[in-house]
DRENDO-1510 file (C-alpha; in Angstrom, 1 decimal, always signed):
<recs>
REC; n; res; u; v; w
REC; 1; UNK; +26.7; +5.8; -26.9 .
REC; 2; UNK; +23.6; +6.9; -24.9 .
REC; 3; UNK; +21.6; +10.2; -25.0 .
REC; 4; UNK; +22.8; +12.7; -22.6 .
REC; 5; UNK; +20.4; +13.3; -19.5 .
REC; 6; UNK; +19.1; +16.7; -19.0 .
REC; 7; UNK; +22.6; +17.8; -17.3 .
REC; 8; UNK; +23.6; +17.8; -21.6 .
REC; 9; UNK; +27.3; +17.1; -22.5 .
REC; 10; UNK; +30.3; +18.3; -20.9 .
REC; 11; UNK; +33.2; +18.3; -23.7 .
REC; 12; UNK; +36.7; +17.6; -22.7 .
REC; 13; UNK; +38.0; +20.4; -25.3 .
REC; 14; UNK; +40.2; +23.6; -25.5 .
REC; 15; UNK; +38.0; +26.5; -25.0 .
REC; 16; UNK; +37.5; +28.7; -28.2 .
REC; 17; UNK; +38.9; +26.2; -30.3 .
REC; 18; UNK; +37.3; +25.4; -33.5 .
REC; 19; UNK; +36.1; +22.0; -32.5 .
REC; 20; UNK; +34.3; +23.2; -29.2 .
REC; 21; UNK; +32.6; +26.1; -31.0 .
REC; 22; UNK; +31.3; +23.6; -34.1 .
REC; 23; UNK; +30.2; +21.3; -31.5 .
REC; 24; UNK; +28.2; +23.8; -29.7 .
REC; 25; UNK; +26.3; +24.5; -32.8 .
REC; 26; UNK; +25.3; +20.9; -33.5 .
REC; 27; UNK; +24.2; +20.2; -30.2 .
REC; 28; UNK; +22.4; +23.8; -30.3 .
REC; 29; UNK; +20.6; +22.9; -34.1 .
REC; 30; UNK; +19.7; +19.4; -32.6 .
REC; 31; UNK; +17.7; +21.3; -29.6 .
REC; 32; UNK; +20.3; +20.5; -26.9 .
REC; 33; UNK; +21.4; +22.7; -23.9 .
REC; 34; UNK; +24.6; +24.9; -24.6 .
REC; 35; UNK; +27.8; +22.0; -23.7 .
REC; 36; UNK; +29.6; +22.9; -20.8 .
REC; 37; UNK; +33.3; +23.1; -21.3 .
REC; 38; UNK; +36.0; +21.2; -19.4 .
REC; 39; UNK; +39.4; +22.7; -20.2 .
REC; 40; UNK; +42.0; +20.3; -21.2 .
REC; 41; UNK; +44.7; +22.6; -19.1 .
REC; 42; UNK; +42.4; +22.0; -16.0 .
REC; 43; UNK; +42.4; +18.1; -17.0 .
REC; 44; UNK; +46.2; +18.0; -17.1 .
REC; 45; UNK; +46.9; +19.9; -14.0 .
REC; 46; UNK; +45.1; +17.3; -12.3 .
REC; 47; UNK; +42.1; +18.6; -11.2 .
REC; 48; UNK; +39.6; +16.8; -8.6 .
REC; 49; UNK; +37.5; +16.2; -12.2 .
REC; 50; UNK; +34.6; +14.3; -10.0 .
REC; 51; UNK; +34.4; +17.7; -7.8 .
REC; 52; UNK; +36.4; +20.2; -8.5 .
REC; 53; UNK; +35.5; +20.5; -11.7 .
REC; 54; UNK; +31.6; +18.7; -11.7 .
REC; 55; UNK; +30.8; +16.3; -14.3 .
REC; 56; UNK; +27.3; +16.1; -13.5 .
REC; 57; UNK; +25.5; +12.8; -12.9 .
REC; 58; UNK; +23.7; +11.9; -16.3 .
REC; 59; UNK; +26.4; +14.6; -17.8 .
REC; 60; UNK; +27.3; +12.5; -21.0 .
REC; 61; UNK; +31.0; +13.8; -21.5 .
REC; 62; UNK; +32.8; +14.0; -25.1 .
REC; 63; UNK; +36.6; +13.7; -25.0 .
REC; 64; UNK; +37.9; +15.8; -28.1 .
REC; 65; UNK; +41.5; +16.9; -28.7 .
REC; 66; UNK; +43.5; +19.3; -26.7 .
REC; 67; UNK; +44.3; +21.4; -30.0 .
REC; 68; UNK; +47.0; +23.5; -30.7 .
REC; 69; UNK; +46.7; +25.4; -27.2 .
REC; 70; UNK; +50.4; +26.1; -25.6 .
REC; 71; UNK; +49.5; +26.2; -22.7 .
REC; 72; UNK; +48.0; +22.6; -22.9 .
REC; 73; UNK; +51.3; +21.4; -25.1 .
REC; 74; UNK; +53.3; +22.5; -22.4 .
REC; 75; UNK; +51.7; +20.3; -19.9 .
REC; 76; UNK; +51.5; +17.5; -22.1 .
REC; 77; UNK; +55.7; +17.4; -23.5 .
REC; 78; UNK; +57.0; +19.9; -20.9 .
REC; 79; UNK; +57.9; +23.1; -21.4 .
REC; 80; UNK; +59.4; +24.6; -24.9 .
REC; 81; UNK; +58.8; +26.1; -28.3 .
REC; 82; UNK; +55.4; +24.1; -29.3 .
REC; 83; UNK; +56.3; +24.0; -33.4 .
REC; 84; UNK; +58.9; +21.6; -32.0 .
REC; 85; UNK; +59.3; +18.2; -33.5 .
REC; 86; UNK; +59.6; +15.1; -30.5 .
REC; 87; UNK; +58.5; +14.4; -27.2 .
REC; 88; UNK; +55.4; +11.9; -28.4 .
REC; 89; UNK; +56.3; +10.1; -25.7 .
REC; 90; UNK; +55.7; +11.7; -23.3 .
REC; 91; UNK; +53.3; +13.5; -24.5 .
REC; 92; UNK; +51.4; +9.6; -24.9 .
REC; 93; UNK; +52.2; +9.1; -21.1 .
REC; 94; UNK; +50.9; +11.7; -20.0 .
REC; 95; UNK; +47.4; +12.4; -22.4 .
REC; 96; UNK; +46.5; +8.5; -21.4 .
REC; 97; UNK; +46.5; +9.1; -17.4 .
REC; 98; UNK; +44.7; +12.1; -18.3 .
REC; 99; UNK; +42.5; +9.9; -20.2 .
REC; 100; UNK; +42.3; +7.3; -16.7 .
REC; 101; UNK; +41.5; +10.2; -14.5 .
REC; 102; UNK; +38.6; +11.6; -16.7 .
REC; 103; UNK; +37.1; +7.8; -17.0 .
REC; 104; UNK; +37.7; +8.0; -12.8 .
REC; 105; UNK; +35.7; +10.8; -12.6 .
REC; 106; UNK; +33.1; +10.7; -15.2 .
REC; 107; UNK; +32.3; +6.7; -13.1 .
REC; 108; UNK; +32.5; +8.1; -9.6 .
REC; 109; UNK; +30.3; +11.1; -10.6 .
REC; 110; UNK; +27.3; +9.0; -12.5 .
REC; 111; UNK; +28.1; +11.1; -15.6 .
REC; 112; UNK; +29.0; +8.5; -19.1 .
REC; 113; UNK; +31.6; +8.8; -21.6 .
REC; 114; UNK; +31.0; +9.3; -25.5 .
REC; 115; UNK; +33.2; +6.5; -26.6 .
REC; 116; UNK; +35.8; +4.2; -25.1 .
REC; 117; UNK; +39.4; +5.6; -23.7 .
REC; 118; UNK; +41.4; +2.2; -24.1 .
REC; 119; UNK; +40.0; +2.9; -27.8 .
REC; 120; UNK; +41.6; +6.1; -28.2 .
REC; 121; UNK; +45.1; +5.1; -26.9 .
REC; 122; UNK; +45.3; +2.4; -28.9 .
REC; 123; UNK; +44.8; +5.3; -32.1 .
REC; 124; UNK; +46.8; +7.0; -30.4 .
REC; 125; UNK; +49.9; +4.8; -31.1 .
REC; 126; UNK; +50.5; +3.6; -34.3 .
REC; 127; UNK; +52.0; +0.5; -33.7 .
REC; 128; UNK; +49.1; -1.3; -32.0 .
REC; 129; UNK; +46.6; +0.3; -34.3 .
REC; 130; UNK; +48.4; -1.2; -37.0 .
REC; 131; UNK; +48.5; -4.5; -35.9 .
REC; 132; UNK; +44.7; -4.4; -34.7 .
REC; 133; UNK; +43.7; -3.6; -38.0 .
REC; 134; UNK; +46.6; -6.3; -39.6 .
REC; 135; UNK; +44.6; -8.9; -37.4 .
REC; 136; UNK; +41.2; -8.1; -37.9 .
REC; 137; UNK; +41.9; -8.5; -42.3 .
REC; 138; UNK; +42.1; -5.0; -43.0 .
REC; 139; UNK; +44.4; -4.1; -45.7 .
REC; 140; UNK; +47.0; -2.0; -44.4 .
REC; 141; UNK; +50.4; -1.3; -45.6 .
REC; 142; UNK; +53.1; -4.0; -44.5 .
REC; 143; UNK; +55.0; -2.5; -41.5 .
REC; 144; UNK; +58.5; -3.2; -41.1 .
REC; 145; UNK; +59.5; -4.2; -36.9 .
REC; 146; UNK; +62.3; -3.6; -34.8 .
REC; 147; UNK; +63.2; -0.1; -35.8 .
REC; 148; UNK; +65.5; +1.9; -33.0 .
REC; 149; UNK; +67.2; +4.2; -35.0 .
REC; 150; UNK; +68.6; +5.0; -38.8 .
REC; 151; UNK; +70.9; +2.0; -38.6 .
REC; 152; UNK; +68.4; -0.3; -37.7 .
REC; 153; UNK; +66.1; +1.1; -40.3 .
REC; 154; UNK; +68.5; +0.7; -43.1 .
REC; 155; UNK; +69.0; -3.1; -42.0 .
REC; 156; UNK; +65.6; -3.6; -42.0 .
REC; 157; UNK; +64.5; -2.2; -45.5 .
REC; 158; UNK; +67.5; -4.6; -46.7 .
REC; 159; UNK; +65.7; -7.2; -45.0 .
REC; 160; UNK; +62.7; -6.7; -46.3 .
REC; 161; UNK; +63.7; -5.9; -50.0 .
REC; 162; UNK; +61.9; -2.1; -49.2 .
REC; 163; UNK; +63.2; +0.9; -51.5 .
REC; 164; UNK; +60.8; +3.0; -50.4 .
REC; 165; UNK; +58.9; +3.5; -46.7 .
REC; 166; UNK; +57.2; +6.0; -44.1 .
REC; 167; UNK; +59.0; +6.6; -41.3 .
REC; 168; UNK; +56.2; +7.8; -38.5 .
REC; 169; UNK; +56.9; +8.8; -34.9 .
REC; 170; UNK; +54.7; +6.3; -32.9 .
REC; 171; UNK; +52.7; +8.8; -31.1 .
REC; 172; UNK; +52.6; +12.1; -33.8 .
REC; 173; UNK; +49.8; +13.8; -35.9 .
REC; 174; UNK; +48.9; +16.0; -38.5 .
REC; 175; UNK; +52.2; +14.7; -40.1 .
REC; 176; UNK; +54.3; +15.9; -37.4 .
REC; 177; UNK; +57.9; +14.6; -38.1 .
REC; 178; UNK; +57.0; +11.7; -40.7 .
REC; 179; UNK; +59.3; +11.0; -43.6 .
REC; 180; UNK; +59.1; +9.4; -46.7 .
REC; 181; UNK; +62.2; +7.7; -47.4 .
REC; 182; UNK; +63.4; +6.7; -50.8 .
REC; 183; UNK; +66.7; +4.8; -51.6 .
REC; 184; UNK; +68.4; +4.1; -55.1 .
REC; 185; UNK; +71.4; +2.1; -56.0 .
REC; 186; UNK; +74.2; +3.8; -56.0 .
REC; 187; UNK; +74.2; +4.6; -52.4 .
REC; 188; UNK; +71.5; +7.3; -53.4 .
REC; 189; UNK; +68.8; +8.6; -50.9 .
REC; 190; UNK; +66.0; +11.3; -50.4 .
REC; 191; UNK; +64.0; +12.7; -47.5 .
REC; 192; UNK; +60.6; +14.1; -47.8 .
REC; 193; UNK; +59.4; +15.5; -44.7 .
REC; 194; UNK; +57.7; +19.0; -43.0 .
REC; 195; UNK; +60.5; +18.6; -40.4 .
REC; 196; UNK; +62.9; +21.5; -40.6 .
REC; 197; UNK; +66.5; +21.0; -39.0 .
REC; 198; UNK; +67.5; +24.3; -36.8 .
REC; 199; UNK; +70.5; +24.9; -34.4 .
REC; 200; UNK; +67.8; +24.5; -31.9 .
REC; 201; UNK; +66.0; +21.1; -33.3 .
REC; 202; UNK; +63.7; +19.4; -35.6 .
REC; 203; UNK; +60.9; +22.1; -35.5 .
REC; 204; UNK; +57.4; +21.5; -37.7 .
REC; 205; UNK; +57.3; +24.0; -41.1 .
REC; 206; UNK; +54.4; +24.4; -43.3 .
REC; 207; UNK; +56.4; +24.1; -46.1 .
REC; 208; UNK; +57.4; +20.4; -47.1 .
REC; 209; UNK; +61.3; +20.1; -47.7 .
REC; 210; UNK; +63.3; +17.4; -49.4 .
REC; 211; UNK; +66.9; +15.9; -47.9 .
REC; 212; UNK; +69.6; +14.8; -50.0 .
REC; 213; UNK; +72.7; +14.1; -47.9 .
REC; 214; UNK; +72.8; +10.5; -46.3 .
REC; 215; UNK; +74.3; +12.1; -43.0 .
REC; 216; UNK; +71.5; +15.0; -42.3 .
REC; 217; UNK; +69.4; +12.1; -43.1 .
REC; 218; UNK; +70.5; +9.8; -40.4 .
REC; 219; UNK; +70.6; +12.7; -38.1 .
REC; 220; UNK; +67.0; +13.4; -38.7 .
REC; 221; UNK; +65.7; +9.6; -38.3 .
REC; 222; UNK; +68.1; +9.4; -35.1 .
REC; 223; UNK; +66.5; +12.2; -33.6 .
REC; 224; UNK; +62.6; +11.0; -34.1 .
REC; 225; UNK; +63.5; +7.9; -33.1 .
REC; 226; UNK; +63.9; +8.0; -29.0 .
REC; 227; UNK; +60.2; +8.6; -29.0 .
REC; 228; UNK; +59.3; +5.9; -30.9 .
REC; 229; UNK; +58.7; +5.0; -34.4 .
REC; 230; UNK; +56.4; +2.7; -37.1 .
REC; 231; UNK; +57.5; +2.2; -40.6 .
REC; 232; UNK; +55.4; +0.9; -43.7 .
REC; 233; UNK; +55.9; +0.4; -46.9 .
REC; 234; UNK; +55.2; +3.7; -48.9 .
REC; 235; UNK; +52.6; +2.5; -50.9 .
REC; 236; UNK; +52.0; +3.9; -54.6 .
REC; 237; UNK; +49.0; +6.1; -54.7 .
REC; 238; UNK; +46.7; +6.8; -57.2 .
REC; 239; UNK; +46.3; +10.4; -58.8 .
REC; 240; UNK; +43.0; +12.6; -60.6 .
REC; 241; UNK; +43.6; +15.6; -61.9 .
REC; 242; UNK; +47.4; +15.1; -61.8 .
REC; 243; UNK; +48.0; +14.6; -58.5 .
REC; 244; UNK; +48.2; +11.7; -56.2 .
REC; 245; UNK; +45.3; +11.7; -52.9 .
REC; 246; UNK; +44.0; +9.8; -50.5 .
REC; 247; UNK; +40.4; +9.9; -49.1 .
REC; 248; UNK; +40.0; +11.0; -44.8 .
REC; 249; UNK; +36.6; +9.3; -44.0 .
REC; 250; UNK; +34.3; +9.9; -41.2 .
REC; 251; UNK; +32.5; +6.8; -39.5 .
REC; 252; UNK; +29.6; +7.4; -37.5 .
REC; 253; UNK; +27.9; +4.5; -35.6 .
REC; 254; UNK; +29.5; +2.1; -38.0 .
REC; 255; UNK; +28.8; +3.5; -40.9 .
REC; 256; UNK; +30.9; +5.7; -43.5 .
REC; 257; UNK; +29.2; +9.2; -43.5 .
REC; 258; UNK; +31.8; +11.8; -44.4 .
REC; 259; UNK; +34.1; +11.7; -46.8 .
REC; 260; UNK; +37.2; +14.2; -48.4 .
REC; 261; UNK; +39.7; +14.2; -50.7 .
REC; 262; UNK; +43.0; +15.3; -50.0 .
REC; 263; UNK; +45.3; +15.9; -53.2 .
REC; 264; UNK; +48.8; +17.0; -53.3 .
REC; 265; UNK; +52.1; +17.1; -55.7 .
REC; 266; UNK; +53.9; +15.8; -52.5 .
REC; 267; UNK; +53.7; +12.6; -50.4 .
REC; 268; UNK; +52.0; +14.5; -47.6 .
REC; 269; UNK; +48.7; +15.4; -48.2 .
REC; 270; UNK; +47.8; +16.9; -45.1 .
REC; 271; UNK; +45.5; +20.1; -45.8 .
REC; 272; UNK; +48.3; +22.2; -43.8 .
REC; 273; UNK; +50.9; +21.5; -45.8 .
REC; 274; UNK; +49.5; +22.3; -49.0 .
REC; 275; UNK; +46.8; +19.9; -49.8 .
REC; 276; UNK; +44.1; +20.9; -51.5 .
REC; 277; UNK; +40.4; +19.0; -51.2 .
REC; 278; UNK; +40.3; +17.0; -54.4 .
REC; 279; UNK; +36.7; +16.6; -56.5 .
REC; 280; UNK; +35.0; +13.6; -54.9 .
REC; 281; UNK; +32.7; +12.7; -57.6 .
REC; 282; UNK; +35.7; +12.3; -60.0 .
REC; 283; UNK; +37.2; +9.9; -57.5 .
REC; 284; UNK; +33.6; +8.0; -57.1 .
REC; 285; UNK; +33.4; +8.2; -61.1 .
REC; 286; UNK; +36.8; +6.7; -61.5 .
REC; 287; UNK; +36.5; +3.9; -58.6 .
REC; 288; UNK; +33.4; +3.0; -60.1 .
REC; 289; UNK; +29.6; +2.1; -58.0 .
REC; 290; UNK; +31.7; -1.4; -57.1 .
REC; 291; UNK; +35.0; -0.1; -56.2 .
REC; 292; UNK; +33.7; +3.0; -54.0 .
REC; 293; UNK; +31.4; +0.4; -52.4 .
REC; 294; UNK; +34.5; -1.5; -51.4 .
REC; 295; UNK; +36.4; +1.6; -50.3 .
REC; 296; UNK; +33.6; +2.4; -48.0 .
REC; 297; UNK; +33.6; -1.2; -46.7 .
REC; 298; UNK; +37.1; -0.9; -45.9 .
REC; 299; UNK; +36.8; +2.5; -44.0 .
REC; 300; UNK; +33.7; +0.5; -42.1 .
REC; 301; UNK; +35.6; -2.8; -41.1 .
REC; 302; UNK; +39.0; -0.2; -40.1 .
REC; 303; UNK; +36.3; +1.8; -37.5 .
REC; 304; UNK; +34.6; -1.7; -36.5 .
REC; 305; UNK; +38.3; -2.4; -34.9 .
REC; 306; UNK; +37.7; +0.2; -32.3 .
REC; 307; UNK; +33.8; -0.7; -31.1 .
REC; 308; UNK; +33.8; +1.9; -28.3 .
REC; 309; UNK; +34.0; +4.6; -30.6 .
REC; 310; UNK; +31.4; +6.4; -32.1 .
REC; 311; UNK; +33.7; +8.3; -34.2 .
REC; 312; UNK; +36.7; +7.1; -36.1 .
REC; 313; UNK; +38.4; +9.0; -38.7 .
REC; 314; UNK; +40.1; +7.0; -41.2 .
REC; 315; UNK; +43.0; +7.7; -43.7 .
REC; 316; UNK; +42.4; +5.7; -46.6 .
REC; 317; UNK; +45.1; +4.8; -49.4 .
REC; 318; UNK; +43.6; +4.7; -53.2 .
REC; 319; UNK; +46.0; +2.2; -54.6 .
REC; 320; UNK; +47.8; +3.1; -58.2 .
REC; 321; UNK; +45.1; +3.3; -61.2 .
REC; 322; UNK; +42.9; +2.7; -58.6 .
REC; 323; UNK; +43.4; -0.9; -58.3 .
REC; 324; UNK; +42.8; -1.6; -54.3 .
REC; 325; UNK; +43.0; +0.4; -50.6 .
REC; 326; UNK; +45.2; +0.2; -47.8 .
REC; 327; UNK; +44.6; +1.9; -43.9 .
REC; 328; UNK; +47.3; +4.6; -43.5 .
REC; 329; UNK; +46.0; +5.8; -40.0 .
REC; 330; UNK; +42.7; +5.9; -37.7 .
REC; 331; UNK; +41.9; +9.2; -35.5 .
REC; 332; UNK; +40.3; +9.2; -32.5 .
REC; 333; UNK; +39.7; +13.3; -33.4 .
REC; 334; UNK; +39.0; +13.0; -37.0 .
REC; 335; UNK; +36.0; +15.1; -37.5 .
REC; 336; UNK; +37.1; +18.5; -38.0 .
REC; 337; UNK; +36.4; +18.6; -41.5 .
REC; 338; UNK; +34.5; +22.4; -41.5 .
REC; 339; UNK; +31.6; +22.9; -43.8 .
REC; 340; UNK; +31.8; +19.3; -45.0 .
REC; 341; UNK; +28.3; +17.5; -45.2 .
REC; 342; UNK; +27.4; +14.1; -44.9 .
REC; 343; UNK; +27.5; +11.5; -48.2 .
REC; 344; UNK; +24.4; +11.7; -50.6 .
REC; 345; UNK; +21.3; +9.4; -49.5 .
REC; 346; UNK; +23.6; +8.8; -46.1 .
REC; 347; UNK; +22.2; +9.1; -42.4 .
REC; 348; UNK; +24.2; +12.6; -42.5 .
REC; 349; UNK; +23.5; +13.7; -45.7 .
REC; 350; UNK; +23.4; +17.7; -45.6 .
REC; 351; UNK; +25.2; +18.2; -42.0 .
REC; 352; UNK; +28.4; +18.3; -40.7 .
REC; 353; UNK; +30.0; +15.5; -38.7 .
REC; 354; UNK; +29.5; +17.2; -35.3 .
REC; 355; UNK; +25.3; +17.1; -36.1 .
REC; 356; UNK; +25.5; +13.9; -37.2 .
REC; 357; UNK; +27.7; +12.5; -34.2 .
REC; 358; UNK; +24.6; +14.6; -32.0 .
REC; 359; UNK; +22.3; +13.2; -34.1 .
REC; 360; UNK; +23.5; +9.2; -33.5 .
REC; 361; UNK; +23.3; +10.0; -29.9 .
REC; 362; UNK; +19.6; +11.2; -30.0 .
REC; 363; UNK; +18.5; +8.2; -32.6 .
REC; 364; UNK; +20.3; +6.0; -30.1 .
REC; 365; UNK; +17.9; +7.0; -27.3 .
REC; 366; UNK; +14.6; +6.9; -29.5 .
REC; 367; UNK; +14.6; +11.1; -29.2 .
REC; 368; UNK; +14.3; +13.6; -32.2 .
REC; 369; UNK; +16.2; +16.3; -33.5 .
</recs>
């Protein structure tokens, strides 16, 4: 990535949202004109970007994600209630031409783009990610192929002698319609999952739910699965304090600058749905200098599968007692961790990810903050 010219950075971004206002400080602490904004809704009604809209020449532009606007939702998986579960795909169709046409533009108008766009499809869809990751020797969790719908699922956990597995729609986030599936014998069988059933749909709750009953079960999987889906192995996790977590690490320029700790009493540990940020220096105290070493080494080889990308945001599995890692998930938008600072004797120790992305970009270009 190369220092923006004097034109500054244009951020593809939804105005007012956390993320735009976050990176307007860091580029204003780091002694950088205020970014201009490019609205995602403009972006996705297919605005003349190289005009219309005037990314400048030099204009180094940051793609960041379109949020939780409506409006923008709307234009990404058509029109309807946005806490709806579904429509990944075509939500994915449509975010990568976006993706094409702000590439198009950004060339045609001399202005650069912070990162690569084939790099954040790929994230983007967790199958490919996967096996990117599978290929380069990063441990990740075994994925199971071939899954169309909860009959094909079933045959395929037989298959592979799997009792227990994730069941992700290819193209979600934030834990948008994942389940963690659990059979027993018997003929037993539990759902975990955020996704509430209604008379109108899967729609996303805050509040994490558990399913019992093998048909309401089926019904659930049958209805992610038109979009698209990836299953792994649901990995045993390691727990402090009583309850299991995971680590969301932020990679900057290759290396491992951020790190949190998500704990929960539930397989999701998304912050939303009750996770709570765990105490990090337990989790380095109980990985020991040599196993957090390793961890970190992990999180760096994950990112090094997406070189275009400045950024990567990695989910990383803690194994039972602490005894190995596994890759859950890479995000192209994985920064928004608020009032986090960077890792003691880091490159971003005592700032946020957004100041130390700015920061990358200035070192990059021999300047000073």
């Amino acid at each position: 990535m190369t220092a923006p010219g004097t034109a500054g950075f244009a951020v593809v971004v939804t105005p007012g949202d956390r993320r735009a206002v976050l990176f307007a400080e860091a580029c204003r602490s780091c002694g950088l004109p205020e970014p201009r904004i490019v609205p995602w809704t403009d972006v996705l009604r297919g605005g003349d970007l190289g005009f219309g809209l005037g990314f400048g020449s030099g204009e180094l532009v940051r793609i960041d994600s379109p949020g939780e606007d409506a409006e923008a939702d709307a234009l990404l998986r058509g029109p309807g209630d946005p806490t709806r579960v579904g429509g990944g795909a075509r939500w994915y169709r449509t975010f990568t031409a976006a993706l094409g046409r702000i590439g198009a533009a950004a060339s045609a108008a001399g202005a650069r783009i912070a990162g690569d766009i084939d790099d954040i499809a790929v994230m983007f869809d967790k199958r490919p990610s996967h096996a990117r990751m599978r290929a380069a020797g990063v441990p990740v969790p075994p994925a199971l192929p071939g899954v169309r719908d909860y009959a094909s699922l079933r045959d395929a956990m037989a298959d592979a002698g799997e009792r227990r597995v994730f069941v992700k729609p290819a193209h979600g986030s934030s834990a948008s319609g994942v389940v963690a599936l659990q059979t027993a014998p018997g003929g037993r069988i539990r759902a975990i999952t955020s996704a509430a059933t209604t008379p109108d749909g899967l729609r996303n709750s805050l509040r994490v739910r558990t399913y019992l009953g093998e048909p309401e079960i089926a019904s659930l999987i049958d209805a992610l699965a038109p979009d698209g889906l990836h299953v792994e192995r649901w990995v045993p996790k390691a727990s402090i304090g009583g309850r299991t977590f995971d680590l969301r690490v932020v990679v900057i320029g290759g290396e491992p600058t951020h790190a949190v700790v998500r704990t929960s009493r539930h397989p999701m540990t998304n912050l939303h749905l009750g996770g709570t940020r765990g105490d990090l220096e337990a989790v380095r105290r109980a990985l020991g200098a040599d196993g957090w070493d390793e961890a970190m080494d992990v999180c760096a080889r994950a990112a090094a599968c997406f070189p275009g990308s400045p950024m990567v945001g990695v989910d990383l599995l803690v194994l039972n007692r602490m005894r190995g890692f596994a890759v859950c998930e890479v995000n192209a938008f994985g920064d928004l961790l608020p009032r986090l600072t960077g890792l003691p004797g880091g490159a971003a120790e005592g700032v946020d990810t957004y100041t130390a992305q700015v920061r990358a970009v200035l070192a990059e270009s021999g300047a000073h903050a």
